[in-house]
C-alpha positions in Angstrom: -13.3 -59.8 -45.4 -10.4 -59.3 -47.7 -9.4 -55.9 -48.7 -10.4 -56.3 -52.3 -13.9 -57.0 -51.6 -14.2 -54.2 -49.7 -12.6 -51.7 -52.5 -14.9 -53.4 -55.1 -17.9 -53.1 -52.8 -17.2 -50.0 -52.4 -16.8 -48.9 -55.6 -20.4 -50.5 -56.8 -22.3 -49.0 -54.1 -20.7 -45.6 -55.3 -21.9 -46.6 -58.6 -25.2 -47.2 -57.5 -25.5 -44.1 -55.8 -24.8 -42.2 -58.9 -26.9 -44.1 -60.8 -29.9 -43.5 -58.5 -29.0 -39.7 -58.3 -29.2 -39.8 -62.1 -32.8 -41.8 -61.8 -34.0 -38.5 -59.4 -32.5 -36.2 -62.1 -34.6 -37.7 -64.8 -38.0 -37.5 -62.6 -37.2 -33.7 -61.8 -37.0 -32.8 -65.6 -40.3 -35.0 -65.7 -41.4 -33.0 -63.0 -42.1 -35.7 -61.2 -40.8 -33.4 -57.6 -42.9 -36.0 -55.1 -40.7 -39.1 -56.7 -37.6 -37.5 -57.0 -37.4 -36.6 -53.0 -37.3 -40.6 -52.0 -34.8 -41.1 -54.8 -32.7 -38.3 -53.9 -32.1 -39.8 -50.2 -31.5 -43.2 -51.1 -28.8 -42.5 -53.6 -27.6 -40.1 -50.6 -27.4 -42.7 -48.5 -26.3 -45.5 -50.6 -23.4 -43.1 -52.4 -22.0 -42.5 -48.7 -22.4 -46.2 -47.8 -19.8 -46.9 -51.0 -17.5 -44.0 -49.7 -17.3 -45.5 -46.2 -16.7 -48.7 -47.3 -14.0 -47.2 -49.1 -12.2 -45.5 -46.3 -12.2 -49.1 -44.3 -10.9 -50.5 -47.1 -7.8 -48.5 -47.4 -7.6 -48.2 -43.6 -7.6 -52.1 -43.2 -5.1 -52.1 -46.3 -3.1 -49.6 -43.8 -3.6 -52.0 -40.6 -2.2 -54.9 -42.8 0.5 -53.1 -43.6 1.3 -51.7 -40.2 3.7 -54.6 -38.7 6.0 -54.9 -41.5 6.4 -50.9 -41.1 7.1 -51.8 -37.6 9.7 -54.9 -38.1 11.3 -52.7 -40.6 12.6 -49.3 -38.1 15.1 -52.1 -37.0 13.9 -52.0 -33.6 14.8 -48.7 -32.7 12.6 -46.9 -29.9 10.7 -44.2 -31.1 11.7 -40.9 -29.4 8.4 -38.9 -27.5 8.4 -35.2 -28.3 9.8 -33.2 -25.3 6.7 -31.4 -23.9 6.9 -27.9 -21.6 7.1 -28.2 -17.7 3.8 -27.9 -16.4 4.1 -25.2 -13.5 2.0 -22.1 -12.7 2.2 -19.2 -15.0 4.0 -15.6 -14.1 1.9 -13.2 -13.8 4.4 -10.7 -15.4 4.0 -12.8 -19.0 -0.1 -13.0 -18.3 -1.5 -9.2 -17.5 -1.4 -6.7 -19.9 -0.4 -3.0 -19.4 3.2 -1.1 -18.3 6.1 -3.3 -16.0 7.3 -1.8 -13.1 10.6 -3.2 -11.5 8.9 -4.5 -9.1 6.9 -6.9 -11.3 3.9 -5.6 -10.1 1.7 -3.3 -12.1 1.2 0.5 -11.0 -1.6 0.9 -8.4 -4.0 4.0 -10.1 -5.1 6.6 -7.9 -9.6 6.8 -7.8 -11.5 8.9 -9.2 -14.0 10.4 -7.4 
């Protein structure tokens, strides 16, 4: 399916949701509530068909793109972000409260 069809598929079923939303406006000011409910939830559903179909448009319009994006960074390898070491934590930089020089914190005496 080519990326244009997609966009203008889209952009009908959008239309159509609207259009039905309007159609459930109208039978609420006819007080028509019973009508309107069905109404409401098809132009719900049909209105976030048309966005969906939107977004995988432009993501297929992305994914088209995406190997000339590639060909042109001239072959260079991508560097990875340096990460931390992975290690067990100190104690000293986890527990709250007063340091001693010891690292350890200060034993307090019970009260009785």
């Amino acid at each position: 399916m080519s990326y244009w069809v997609r966009e203008v598929g889209g952009w009908l079923l959008v239309l159509a949701g609207l259009y039905l939303f309007g159609q459930a406006y109208d039978l609420l000011l006819r007080r028509r509530l019973f009508e309107a409910v069905p109404a409401v939830f098809m132009g719900f559903v049909v209105f976030r068909g048309g966005i969906h179909l939107l977004k995988v448009a432009v993501a297929a319009q992305a994914a088209r793109r995406l190997p000339e994006a590639l060909a042109g960074a001239g072959g260079r390898k991508l560097a990875r972000p340096v990460g931390r070491p992975v290690g067990p934590t100190r104690l000293d930089t986890v527990l709250p409260g007063p340091k001693t020089a010891g690292g350890r914190r200060p034993a307090t005496a019970d009260r009785d």
